[in-house]
N, C-alpha and C positions, 0 to 999 in steps of 0.2 A: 604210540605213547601210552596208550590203554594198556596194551599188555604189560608194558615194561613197566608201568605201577603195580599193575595184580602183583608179577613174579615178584616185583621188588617187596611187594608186603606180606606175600606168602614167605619167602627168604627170610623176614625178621621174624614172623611167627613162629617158621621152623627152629630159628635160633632162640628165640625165648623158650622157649618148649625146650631145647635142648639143656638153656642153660638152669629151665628148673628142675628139669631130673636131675643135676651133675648138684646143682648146689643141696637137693633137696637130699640127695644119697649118698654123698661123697664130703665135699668138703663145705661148708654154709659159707654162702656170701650175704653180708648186711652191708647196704649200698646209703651211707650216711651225706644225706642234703646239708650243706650248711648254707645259709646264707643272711642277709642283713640287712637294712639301707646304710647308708653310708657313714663312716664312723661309727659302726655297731663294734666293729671289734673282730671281723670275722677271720682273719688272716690270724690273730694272736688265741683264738680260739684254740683253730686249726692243729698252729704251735703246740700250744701247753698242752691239749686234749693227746697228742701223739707223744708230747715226751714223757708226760706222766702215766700213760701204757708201759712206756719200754723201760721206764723207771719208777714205779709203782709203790713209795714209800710214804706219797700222802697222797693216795687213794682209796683210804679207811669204806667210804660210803659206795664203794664198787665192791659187792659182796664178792664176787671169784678172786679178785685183788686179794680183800682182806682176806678169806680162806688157804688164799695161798693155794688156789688152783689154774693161776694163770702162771704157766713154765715158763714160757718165752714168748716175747714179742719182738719180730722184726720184718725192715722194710722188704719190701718185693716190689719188683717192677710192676706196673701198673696194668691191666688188661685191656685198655683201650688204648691202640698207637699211636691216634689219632689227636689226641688231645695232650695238652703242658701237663708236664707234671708240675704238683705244688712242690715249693722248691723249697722243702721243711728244713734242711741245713742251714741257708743262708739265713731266712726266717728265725731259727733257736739262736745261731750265732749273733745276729744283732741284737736279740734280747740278753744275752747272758757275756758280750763282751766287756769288757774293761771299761769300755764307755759305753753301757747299752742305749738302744734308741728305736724306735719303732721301728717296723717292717713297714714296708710298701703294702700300700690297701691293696686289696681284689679290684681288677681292672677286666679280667676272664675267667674262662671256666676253666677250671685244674682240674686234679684229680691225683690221688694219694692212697696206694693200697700198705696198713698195718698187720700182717696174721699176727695170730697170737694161738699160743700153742695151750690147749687149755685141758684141764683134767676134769673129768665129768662127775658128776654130785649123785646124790641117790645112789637107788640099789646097781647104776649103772656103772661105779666110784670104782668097784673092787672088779671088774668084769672083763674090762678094757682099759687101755693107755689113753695118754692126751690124744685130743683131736684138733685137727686146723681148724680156726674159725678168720675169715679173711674180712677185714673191714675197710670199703673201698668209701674213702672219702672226696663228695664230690665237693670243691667251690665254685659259686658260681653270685655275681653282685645280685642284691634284691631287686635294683632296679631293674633287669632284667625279668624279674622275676612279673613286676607289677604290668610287664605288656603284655603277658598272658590274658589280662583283662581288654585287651584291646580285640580279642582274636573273634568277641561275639559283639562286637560294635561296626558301624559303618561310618565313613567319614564325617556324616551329617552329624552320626550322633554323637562322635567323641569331640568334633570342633565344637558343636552348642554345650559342650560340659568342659573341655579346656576351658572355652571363650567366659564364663561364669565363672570360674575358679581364676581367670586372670582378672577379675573386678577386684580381689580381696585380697591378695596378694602380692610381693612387694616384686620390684622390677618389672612390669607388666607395662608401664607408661611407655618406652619406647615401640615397643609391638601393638598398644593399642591406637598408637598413633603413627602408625603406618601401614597399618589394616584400612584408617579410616582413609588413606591416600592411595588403594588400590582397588583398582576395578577387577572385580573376581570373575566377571562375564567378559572380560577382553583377552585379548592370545595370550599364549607363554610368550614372557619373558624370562630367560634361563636366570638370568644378573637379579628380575625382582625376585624369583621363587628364590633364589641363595639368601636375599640381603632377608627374607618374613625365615629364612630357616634358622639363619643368624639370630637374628634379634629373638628369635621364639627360642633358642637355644640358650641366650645369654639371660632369660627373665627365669628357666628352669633353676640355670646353677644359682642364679641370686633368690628362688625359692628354697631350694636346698640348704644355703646357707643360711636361711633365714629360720630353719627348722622344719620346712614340710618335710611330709615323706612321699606322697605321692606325686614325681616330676616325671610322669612317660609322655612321650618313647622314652626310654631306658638307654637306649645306644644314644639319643642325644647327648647323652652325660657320658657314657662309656664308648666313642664310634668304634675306638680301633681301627683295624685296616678297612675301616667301609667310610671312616671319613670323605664326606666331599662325595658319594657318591646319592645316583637319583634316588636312591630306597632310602636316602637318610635327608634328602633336600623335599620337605615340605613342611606347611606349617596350618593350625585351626585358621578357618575364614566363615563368616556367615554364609549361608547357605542363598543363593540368587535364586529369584521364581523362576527361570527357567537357564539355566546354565549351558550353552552352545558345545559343542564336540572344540577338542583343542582350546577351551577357553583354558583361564589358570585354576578356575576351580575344577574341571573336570580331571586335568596335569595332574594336582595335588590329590584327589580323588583316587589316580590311578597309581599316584605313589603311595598313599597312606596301604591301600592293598597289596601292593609291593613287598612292603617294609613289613605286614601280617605273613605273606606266603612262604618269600624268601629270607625270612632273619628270624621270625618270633616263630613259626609252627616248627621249622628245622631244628629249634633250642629247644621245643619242647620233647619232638621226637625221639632225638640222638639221647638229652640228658636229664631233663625232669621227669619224663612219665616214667622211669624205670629206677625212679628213687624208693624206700619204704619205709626209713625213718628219717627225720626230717629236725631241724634245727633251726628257731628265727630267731635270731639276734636283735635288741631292741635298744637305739640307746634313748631310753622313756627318759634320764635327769637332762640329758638336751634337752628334748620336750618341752621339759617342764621348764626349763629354767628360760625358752624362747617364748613361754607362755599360753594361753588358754587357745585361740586357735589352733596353735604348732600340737597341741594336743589333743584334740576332735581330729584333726589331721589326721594324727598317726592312729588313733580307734578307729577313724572308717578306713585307713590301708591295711589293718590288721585283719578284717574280716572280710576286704577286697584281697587281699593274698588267698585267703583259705578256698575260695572259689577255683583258684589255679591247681588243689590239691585235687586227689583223688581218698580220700579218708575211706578208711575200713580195714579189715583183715584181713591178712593174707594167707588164706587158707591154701593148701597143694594144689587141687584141683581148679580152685576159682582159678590162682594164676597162672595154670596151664591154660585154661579156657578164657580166659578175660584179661589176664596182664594184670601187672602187679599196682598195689594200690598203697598208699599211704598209709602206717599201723599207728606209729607214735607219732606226735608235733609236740615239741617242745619251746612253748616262747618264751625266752631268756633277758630281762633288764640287763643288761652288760655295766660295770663299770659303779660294781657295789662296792669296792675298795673306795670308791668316793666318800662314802659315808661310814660313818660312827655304825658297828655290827646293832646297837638297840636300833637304828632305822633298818635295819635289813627289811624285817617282817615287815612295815609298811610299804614300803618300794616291792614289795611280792606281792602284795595287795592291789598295788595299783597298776602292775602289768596283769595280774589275772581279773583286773575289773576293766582295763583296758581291751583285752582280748577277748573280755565275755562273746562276743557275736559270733567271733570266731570259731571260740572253741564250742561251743555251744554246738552248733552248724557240724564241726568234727566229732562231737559226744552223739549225735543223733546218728552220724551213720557209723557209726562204730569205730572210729579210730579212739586212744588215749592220748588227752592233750595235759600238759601240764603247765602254769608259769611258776616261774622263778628268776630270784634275784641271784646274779654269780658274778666271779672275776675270774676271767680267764688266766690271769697273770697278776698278783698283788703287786702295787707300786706305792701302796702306803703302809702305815702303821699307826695306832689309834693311841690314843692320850684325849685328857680334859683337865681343861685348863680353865683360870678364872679370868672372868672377863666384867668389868662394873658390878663386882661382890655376887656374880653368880657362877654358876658352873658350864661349863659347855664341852659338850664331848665331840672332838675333834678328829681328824685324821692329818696326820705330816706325811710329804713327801717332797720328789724333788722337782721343782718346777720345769715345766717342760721349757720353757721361753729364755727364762735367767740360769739354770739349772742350783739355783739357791732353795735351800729345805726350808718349807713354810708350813704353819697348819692353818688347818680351813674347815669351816662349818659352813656350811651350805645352808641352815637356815635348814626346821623341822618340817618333816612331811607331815601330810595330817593322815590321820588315825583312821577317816573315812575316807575313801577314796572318793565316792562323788564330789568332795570337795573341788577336785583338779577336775574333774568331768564336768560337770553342771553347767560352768563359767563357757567352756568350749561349744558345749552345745546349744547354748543362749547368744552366744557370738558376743561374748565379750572378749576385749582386745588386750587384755593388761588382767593380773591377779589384785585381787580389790586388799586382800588386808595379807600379804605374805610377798617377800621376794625369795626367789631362789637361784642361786649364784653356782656356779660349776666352775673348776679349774683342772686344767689340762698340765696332771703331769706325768713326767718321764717314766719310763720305767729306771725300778730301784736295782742298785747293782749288787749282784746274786754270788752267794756264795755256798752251794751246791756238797750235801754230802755225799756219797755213792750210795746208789738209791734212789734217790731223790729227783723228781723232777720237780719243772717250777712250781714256785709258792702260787696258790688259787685259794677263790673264795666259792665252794663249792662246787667244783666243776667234776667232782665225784659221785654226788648226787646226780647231777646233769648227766654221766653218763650210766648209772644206774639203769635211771628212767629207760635213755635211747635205745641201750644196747643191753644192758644186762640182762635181761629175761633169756638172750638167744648164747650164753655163756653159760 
């Protein structure tokens, strides 16, 4: 067993070594993370981010775009065999049919490689012809993401930190009262350890939808084919002064480790540590609009993600010698088309005062982190209208529920972002003098020049940042 670990780690070192000479002298590969919590927008990201490579006529803010030294983009089969491809057809075609309608969220890890055939700038312009530059886009849910944080905790300590977090938090009453009906120091029971994984699984998704972002394990929400299996049947319990072999705390004890060895470090191995720029999706006006908790929430999962990073430069040698590490992080507000363009700048505000800890933490070992406010895919259009003899600057679209065209003001951000922070960190439960309302609509239906990929609100900028520098 010993040796078959060494050989198997010497094999991938060999391999990474191999694959940075080939990418570093031949053709460059940029291995792009995206990922989100839930209803961030990551799948429609994915979309518009690929179409408007291969259709680049509002990609003004991607300088090789607007140069006009990007030839040609197109798809290539993917380098890993192993893994779904993102299924970017069916994806664009729901957005852009006759009756557009979302795509199905991220439920696993995909994977989407774009080259794009690109002509070189400077004195190197007149020397040589275009070069491949291949962009392998990884998806993969954030919640997956957030049990990276699990991998330096022990059962003790991540149940006494669920078990606190299910005080204050809404659906938590059935699990808390059936914790209080189970003896932690008596055998397994296969049926009670199901019925505490059950119920601790159904107070997540009613967290989720209540706004939080931090609901791990991760695969509780996404099992897939490991549904119903032992590495995904356990649940937090108070810790017994002295816990017996084969009790149900010990069971649960040996699955939480389980569930680290065999699901969370395997995810990390194969597909996050060989990521280099990186992509978090944010949707901050849920947040806000679920209120001041749901928002301390998502500030301490912002700077609990970044720990899962590896931030810094990826110099030649370091990632022959040390494996590649994290360059850019980009954290993105998703779903600024909600708002009137004069709120953009404060909604940018308030994700990069949201992410202070974060990025901060990546600015110190050297990676470059950015936020910003974007839409992946516009679904509205802006107007201001009067309303009780004042003005109000609105956006129209088509309602996702009725599919009737309404406008909507969401109620002003403020200007200072501690505003929406302060409340969260004081544990206040409700916004004292502001409501903020969100509506969920459709995407709008597209009518596409040649050229043109979908209508976005900055998602050229976005990929500036990620990628341009290596264009």
């Amino acid at each position: 067993m010993v040796i078959s670990t060494i050989a198997d780690g010497l094999t991938r070192s060999v391999e990474s070594v191999t694959d940075s000479v080939s990418e570093a002298f031949f053709e460059p590969v940029i291995r792009l993370g995206v990922t989100g919590l839930a209803r961030a927008g990551k799948t429609v990201f994915i979309t518009s981010l690929v179409a408007n490579l291969m259709d680049r006529g509002r990609m003004p803010g991607l300088r090789a775009a607007a140069d006009g030294r990007i030839v040609a983009a197109f798809l290539q089969p993917q380098p890993n065999d192993t893994v779904p491809r993102f299924d970017f057809e069916a994806h664009l075609a729901a957005l852009t049919s006759p009756e557009p309608h979302w795509p199905d969220s991220t439920r696993a890890v995909s994977e989407l490689r774009l080259s794009l055939r690109v002509q070189p700038n400077g004195l190197l312009s007149g020397m040589s012809g275009p070069r491949t530059v291949h962009l392998d886009i990884v998806d993969y849910p954030g919640e997956w993401l957030l049990d990276l944080g699990l991998l330096d905790k022990s059962y003790a300590e991540w149940s006494a930190l669920a078990l606190e977090r299910l005080k204050i938090r809404p659906g938590s009453d059935p699990y808390l009262a059936l914790i209080g009906q189970v003896d932690a120091t008596g055998p397994l029971e296969e049926p009670a350890a199901q019925a505490l994984a059950a119920t601790f699984t159904a107070h997540l998704h009613a967290a989720r939808d209540a706004g939080y972002s931090d609901c791990s394990p991760g695969r509780f929400l996404l099992p897939g084919d490991l549904a119903g299996s032992p590495a995904l049947t356990f649940a937090p319990l108070p810790k017994p002064e002295s816990p017996p072999r084969k009790s149900l705390w010990r069971e649960m004890e040996r699955r939480f480790e389980a569930y680290k060895s065999q699901i969370v470090k395997p995810f990390f191995r194969d597909h996050f540590a060989r990521i280099d720029r990186q992509v978090v999706l944010v949707d901050a006006l849920g947040a806000i609009h679920q209120g001041p908790r749901a928002v301390e929430d998502m500030r301490q999962t912002m700077a609990d993600i970044l720990t899962a990073f590896r931030p810094g430069r990826n110099d030649f040698l370091s990632r022959l010698l040390r494996g590649k590490r994290v360059e850019k992080i980009l954290f993105a507000a998703t779903k600024a088309d909600h708002l009137h363009h004069t709120q953009h700048d404060k909604l940018a505000a308030i994700m990069s005062a949201m992410t202070r800890d974060a990025r901060d933490r990546a600015d110190f070992n050297g990676a470059e982190t950015q936020a910003m406010a974007l839409a992946s895919l516009r679904a509205t259009v802006e107007e201001t209208i009067d309303h009780k003899g004042a003005s109000l600057d609105c956006v129209r679209g088509r309602l996702l529920d009725s599919g009737k065209q309404a406008a909507f003001y969401p109620g002003a951000l403020p200007a200072d972002p501690a505003q929406l922070l302060a409340p969260g960190r004081e544990g206040a439960e409700r916004w004292l003098d502001a409501e903020y309302e969100v509506m969920n609509f459709a995407p709008a239906n597209l009518s596409l020049r040649p050229g043109e990929g979908p209508p976005h609100i900055r998602l050229d900028r976005a990929t500036q940042f990620l990628i341009g520098d290596r264009l």
